[in-house]
MILUMRO-486124 format. One record per residue (C-alpha): x, y, z. Coordinates in steps of 0.02 Angstrom, whole numbers, padded with zeros to 5 digits, always signed. Layout:
BEGIN
XYZ/...
***
This chain:
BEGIN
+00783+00829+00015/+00844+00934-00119/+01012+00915-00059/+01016+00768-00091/+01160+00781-00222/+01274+00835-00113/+01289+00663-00042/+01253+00574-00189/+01471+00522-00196/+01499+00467-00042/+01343+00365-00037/+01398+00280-00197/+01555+00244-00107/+01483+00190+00045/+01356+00076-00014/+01320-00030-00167/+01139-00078-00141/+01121-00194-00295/+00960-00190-00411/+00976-00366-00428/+00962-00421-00236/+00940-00333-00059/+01128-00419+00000/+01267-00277-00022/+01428-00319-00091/+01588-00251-00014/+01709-00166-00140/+01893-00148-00101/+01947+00028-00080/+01774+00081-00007/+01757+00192+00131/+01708+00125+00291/+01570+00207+00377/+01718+00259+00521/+01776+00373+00383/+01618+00422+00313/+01528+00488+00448/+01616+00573+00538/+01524+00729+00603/+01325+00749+00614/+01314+00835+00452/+01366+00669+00372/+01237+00569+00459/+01105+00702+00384/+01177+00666+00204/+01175+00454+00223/+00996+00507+00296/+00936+00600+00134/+01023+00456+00033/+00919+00326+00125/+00764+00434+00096/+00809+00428-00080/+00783+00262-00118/+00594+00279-00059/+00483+00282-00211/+00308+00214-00228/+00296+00232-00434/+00332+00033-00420/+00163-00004-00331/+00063+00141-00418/+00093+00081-00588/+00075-00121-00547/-00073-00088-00461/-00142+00016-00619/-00087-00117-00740/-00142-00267-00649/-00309-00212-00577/-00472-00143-00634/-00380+00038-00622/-00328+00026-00800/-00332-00032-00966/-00204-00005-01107/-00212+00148-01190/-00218+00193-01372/-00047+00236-01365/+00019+00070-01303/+00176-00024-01374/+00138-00166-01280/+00177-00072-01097/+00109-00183-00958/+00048-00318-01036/+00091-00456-00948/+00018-00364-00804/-00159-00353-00883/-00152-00535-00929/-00106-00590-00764/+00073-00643-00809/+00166-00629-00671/+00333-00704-00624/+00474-00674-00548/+00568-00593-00696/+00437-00448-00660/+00516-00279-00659/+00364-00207-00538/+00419-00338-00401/+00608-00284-00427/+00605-00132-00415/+00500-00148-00266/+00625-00253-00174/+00789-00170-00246/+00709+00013-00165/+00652-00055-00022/+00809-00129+00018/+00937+00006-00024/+00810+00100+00100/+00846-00024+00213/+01036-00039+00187/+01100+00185+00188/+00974+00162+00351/+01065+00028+00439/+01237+00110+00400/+01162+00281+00473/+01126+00182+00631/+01251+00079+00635/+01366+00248+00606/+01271+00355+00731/+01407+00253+00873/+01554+00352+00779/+01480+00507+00780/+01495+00612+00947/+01315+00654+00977/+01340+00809+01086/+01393+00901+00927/+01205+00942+00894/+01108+00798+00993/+00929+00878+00939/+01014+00856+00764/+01086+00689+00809/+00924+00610+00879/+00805+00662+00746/+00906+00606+00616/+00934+00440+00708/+00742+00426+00732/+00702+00432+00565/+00827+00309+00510/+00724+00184+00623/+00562+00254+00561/+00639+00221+00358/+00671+00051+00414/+00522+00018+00484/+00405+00084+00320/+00519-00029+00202/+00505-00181+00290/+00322-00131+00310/+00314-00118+00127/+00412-00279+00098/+00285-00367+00186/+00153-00287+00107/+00200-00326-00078/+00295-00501-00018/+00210-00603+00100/+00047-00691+00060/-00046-00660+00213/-00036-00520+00354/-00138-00597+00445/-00043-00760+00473/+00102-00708+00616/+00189-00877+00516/+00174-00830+00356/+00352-00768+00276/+00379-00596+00235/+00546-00537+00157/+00733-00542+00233/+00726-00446+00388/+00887-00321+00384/+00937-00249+00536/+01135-00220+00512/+01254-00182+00375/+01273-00361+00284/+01454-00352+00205/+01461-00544+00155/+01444-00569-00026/+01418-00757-00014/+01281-00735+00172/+01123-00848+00135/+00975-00740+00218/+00813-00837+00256/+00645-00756+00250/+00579-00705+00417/+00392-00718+00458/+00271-00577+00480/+00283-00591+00680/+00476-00565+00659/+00444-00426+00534/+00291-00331+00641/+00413-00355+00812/+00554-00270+00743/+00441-00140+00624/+00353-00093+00805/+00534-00086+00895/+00596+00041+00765/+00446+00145+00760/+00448+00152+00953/+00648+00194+00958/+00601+00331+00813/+00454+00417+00952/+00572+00397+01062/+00704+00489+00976/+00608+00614+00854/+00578+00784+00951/+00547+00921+00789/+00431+00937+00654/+00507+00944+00485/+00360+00937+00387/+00266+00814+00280/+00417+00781+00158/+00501+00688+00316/+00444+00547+00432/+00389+00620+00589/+00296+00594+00741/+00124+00595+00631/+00194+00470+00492/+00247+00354+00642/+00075+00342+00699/+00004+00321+00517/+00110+00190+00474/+00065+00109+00638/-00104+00129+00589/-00093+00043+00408/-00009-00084+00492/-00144-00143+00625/-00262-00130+00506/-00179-00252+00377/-00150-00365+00531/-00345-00343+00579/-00313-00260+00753/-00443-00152+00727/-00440-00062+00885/-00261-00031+00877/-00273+00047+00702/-00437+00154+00747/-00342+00238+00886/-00178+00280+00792/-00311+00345+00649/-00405+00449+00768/-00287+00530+00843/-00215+00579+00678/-00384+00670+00608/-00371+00781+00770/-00236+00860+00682/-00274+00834+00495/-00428+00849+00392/-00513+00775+00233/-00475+00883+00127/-00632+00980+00030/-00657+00965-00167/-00557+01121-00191/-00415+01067-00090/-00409+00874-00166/-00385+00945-00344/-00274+01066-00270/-00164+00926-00166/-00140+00816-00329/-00030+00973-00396/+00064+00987-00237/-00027+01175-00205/-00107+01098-00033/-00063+00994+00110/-00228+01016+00232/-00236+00810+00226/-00058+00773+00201/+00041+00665+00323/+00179+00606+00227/+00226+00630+00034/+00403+00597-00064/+00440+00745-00155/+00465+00757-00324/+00570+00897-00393/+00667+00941-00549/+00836+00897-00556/+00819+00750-00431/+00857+00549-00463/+00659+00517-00491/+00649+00664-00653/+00636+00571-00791/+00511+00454-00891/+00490+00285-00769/+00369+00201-00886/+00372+00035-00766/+00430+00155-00601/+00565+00263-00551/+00537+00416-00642/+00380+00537-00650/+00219+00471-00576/+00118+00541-00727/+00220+00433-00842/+00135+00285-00777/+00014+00324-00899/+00085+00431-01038/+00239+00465-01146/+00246+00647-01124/+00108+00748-01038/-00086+00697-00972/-00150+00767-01132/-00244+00704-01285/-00086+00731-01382/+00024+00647-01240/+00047+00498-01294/-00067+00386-01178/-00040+00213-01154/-00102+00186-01007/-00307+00244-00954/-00408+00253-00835/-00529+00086-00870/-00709+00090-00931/-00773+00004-00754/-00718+00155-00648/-00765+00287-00765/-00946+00218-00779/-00969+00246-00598/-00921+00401-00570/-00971+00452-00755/-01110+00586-00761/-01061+00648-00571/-01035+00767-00484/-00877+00672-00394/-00713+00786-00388/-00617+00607-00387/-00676+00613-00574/-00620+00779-00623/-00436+00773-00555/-00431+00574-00602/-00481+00604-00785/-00415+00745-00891/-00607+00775-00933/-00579+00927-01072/-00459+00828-01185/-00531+00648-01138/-00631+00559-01304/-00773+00492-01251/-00864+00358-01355/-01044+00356-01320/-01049+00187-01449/-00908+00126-01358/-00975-00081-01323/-01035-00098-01495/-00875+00000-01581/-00719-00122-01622/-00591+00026-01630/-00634+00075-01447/-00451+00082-01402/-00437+00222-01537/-00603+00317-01510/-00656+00290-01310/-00467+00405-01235/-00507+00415-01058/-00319+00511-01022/-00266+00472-00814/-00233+00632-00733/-00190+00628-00569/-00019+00654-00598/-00010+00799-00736/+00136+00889-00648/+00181+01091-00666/+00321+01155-00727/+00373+00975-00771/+00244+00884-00845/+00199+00735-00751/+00313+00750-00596/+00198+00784-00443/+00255+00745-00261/+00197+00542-00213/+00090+00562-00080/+00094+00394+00050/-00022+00444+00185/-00175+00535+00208/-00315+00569+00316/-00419+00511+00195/-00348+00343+00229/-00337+00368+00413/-00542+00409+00398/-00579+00249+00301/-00484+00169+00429/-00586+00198+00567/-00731+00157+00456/-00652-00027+00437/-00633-00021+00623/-00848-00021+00662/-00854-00117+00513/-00745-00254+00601/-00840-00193+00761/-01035-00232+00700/-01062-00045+00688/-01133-00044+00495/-01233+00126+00521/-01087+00226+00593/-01018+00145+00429/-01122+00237+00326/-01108+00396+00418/-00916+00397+00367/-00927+00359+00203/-01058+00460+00165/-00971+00606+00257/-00814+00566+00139/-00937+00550-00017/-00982+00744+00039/-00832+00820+00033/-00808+00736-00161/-00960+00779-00185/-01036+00605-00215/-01235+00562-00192/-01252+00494-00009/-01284+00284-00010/-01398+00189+00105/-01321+00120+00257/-01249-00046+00250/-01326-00180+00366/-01240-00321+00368/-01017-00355+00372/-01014-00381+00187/-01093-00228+00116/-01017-00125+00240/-00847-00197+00198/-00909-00196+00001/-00970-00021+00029/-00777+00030+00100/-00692-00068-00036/-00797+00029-00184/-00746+00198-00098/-00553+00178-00066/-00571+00114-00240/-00630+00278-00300/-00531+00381-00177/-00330+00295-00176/-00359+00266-00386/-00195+00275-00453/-00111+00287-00286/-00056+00101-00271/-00199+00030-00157/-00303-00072-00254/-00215-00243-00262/-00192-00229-00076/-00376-00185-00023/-00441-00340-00133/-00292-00456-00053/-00339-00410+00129/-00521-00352+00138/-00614-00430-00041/-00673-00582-00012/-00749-00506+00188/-00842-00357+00071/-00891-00505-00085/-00799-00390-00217/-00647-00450-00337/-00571-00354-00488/-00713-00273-00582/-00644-00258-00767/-00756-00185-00918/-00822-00344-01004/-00754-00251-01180/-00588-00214-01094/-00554-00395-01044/-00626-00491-01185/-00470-00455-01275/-00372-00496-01110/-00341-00667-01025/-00464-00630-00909/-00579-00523-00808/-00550-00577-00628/-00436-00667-00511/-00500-00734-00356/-00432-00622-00202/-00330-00785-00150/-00262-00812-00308/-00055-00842-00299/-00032-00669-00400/-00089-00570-00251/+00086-00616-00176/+00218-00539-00287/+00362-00671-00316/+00542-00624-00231/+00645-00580-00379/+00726-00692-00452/+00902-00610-00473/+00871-00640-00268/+00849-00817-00259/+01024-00833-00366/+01118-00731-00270/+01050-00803-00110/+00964-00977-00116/+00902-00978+00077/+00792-00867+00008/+00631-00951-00022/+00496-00917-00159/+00319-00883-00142/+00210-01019-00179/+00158-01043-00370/+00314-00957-00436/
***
């Protein structure tokens, strides 16, 4: 993907994917795609363009803000507060930039497909097909994530989801309805099956392959609560990939190992994403400071009191490559002190980057994920011990105390909820595993009493409106079939 300048013209010619909404504008003069692609190279390049839109900073640094993952740092201008006061509306530049990626993911995909009928395939058809497959299997993960971030149930087939794409929209004035989640999942699973179909090499974990097709179909079934669908996607993935040991998880958060990596965006210097994206769009680590993961950094966003007191005074690893431990302040009078937020510095560092500081690759699936998966799966299936057993196997390799088995669906829920909270922080999960799962495992967001008594709040109930992002509202101008989430 690191050629992905060499494209960067033509896509600029060939598609306008506004920020402001997800329907593309035709521009006289443009090339059409008869023009542009013309050879199987140039289906590669509009491939790498579509990859390039894929960025998850957007859900990493909502989910930091507007959880229990964070609290505002002693560095803060004011960053994210409307997040940690549970202000959100449509104006909110987490939920664009959501939709705006997602969709010009969705839009240099279509044209590749759309295009791949003007190429002639038998110049390279190995070539041709892969790069065909994965166009399906980008348009499948973004209206995946659209529905993730957009609709307020995934468990309701009726509920609406986002505006389901499926070929190059060149009508300025077209009024695009929201499909429902059925429409969305039938047309997610039809692209991921035309990708298997169509994907026959390996190109690694920076690429959606066979193994990122299966993970995503795994996700998938178990936000939809087909549990035995997801478990066997998930264990047929950790035949081939392990949990990675505490050596290799502080060694995969600076992009030196891949033993549990299915599929990560990389970051590089030099590329769109390398710069300072203090709200998304730039360097993960600059979710949370100015310029490095140091005490000196300028911090303005870290990791919250409630999460560091659990893991505090642990052996965990999660601690350790969460928490930049040697240059962290730590405030042992921290309740009683009122100048907390400039004595208690608890500096995020999952993110601290190499050469660069603070650009690290975004990693989107894991087998960690894939294990925890399988754990929902008995947990959904009555199985509470075998719960334990893989959470507590998990826990080892962190190198986290064992827990009693749960015995009953809550805990063992509650008792999967508390370790994906520990294990995805700062990876985007949070908001999502409290949405579909919280109120089955009787846990909400768990803010620091001292943190949130100078917030709005401490909690929100897991049904509350805000767990549905609002469809931007430079959307609903442009295109007013489009309908808004409830509350917004």
């Amino acid at each position: 993907m690191k050629n992905i300048f060499k494209f960067i013209y033509a896509c600029l010619i060939l598609s306008v994917t506004s920020c402001d909404d997800a329907i593309e504008i035709t521009q006289p003069g443009r090339l059409g795609a008869e023009n542009a692609f013309q050879s199987v190279a140039d289906l590669q390049g509009g491939l790498l363009a579509s990859y390039n839109f894929l960025d998850t900073t957007y859900e990493i640094g909502f989910t930091s803000a507007m959880t229990d993952e964070c609290y505002k740092g002693r560095d803060n201008g004011g960053q994210n507060s409307s997040e940690q006061n549970f202000n959100i509306n449509s104006s909110n530049g987490y939920a664009s930039g959501m939709w705006s990626s997602y969709y010009g993911a969705i839009g240099m995909a279509n044209r590749v497909i759309e295009a791949g009928d003007l190429v002639d395939r038998s110049e390279d058809p190995v070539a041709y097909d892969n790069i065909m497959g994965q166009a399906h299997a980008i348009r499948a993960f973004s209206h995946f994530q659209i529905l993730t971030w957009f609709s307020t149930d995934y468990t309701d087939n009726d509920a609406l989801a986002g505006l389901l794409l499926t070929s190059v929209t060149e009508d300025i004035f077209a009024q695009i309805p929201r499909s429902t989640n059925m429409e969305f999942y039938d047309q997610i699973t039809q692209d991921l099956n035309a990708a298997e179909g169509l994907i026959t090499s390996d190109a690694g974990n920076k690429f959606l392959g066979l193994d990122a097709i299966n993970a995503i179909r795994a996700r998938m079934h178990a936000y939809k609560g087909d549990y035995a669908a997801a478990k066997q996607y998930a264990e047929a993935l950790l035949t081939s990939y392990s949990v990675s040991d505490q050596t290799q998880f502080v060694q995969m958060f600076e992009d030196n190992d891949f033993t549990e990596i299915i599929f990560s965006l990389e970051r590089s210097i030099g590329d769109s994403y390398d710069g300072q994206g203090t709200a998304g769009g730039g360097w993960a680590g600059s979710l949370y400071a100015f310029v490095d993961a140091s005490e000196q950094g300028g911090p303005f966003m870290e990791m919250s009191r409630s999460v560091y007191n659990i893991m505090a005074g642990t052996s965990d690893v999660r601690l350790s490559r969460c928490l930049n431990v040697a240059e962290s302040i730590i405030d042992s009078d921290y309740e009683t002190n009122d100048n907390f937020l400039n004595d208690d510095v608890l500096l995020a560092y999952k993110y601290p980057g190499g050469t660069q500081p603070l650009l690290n690759d975004l990693k989107v699936f894991r087998a960690a994920e894939m294990h925890l998966i399988v754990a929902e799966a008995e947990a959904d299936a009555g199985n509470f011990a075998q719960v334990g057993v893989l959470i507590n196997q998990l826990r080892s390799l962190r190198g986290a105390d064992a827990l009693s088995a749960p015995t009953n669906e809550q805990d063992a829920f509650g008792m999967i909820l508390d370790e994906r909270r520990l294990e995805f922080l700062f990876e985007g999960h949070r908001w999502v595993d409290l949405k579909r799962m919280g109120d089955r495992g009787g846990r909400a967001l768990d803010r620091d009493a001292r943190e949130c008594s100078f917030l709005s709040g401490c909690t929100l109930a897991n049904s509350d409106y805000r767990f549905t992002l609002p469809i931007p509202v430079s959307e609903l101008t442009a295109n007013q079939a489009a309908q808004q989430n409830p509350n917004y």
